[in-house]
C-alpha positions, 0 to 999 in steps of 0.5 A: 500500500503507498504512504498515506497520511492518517487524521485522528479526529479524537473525541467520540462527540457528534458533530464536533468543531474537532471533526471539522478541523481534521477535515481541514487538515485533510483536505488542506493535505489532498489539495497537496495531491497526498493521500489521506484517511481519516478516523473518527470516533464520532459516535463511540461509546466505548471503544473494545477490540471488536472485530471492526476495530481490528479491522481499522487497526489493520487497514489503517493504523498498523500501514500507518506511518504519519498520523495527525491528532486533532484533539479538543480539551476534556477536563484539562486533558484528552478525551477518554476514548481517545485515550482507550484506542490507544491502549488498545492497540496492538502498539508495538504494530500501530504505534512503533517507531511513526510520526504524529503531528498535534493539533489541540482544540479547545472552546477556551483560551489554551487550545488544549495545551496541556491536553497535548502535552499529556498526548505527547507523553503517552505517544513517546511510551508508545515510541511516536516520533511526535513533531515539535509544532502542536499547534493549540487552537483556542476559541475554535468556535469563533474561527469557525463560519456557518459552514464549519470552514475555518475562516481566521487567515492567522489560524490558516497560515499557523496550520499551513506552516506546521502542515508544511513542517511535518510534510517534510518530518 
C-alpha cells in the first residue's frame, strides 16, 4: 500500500468543531495531491477490540506511518476514548517507531495545551516520533463560519506552516 497520511479526529462527540478541523487538515493535505484517511470516533461509546476495530487497526493504523491528532480539551486533558484506542492497540504494530503531528482544540483560551502535552507523553511510551509544532487552537468556535470552514487567515497560515513542517518530518 503507498504512504498515506492518517487524521485522528479524537473525541467520540457528534458533530464536533474537532471533526471539522481534521477535515481541514485533510483536505488542506489532498489539495497537496497526498493521500489521506481519516478516523473518527464520532459516535463511540466505548471503544473494545471488536472485530471492526481490528479491522481499522489493520487497514489503517498498523500501514500507518504519519498520523495527525486533532484533539479538543476534556477536563484539562484528552478525551477518554481517545485515550482507550490507544491502549488498545496492538502498539508495538500501530504505534512503533511513526510520526504524529498535534493539533489541540479547545472552546477556551489554551487550545488544549496541556491536553497535548499529556498526548505527547503517552505517544513517546508508545515510541511516536511526535513533531515539535502542536499547534493549540483556542476559541475554535469563533474561527469557525456557518459552514464549519475555518475562516481566521492567522489560524490558516499557523496550520499551513506546521502542515508544511511535518510534510517534510
Amino acid at each position: 500500500m503507498s504512504e498515506f497520511y492518517t487524521f485522528i479526529s479524537g473525541t467520540n462527540r457528534v458533530g464536533s468543531n474537532t471533526i471539522k478541523v481534521a477535515q481541514h487538515y485533510q483536505h488542506l493535505l489532498e489539495t497537496q495531491g497526498l493521500a489521506t484517511r481519516l478516523v473518527s470516533l464520532e459516535g463511540l461509546k466505548s471503544v473494545e477490540r471488536t472485530p471492526e476495530y481490528t479491522q481499522l487497526e489493520q487497514d489503517i493504523l498498523i500501514p500507518g506511518r504519519k498520523f495527525i491528532f486533532v484533539s479538543p480539551e476534556y477536563n484539562g486533558s484528552i478525551p477518554g476514548v481517545l485515550k482507550v484506542m490507544l491502549d488498545i492497540s496492538d502498539y508495538k504494530k500501530a504505534w512503533w517507531g511513526k510520526k504524529a503531528l498535534l493539533t489541540g482544540v479547545a472552546l477556551g483560551r489554551s487550545g488544549n495545551q496541556r491536553g497535548m502535552d499529556h498526548l505527547t507523553s503517552i505517544l513517546h511510551y508508545l515510541k511516536v516520533i511526535v513533531h515539535p509544532n502542536k499547534l493549540p487552537i483556542s476559541s475554535v468556535d469563533k474561527l469557525l463560519n456557518g459552514a464549519g470552514a475555518i475562516h481566521d487567515q492567522a489560524t490558516l497560515d499557523a496550520i499551513r506552516h506546521q502542515v508544511d513542517e511535518f510534510i517534510s518530518f
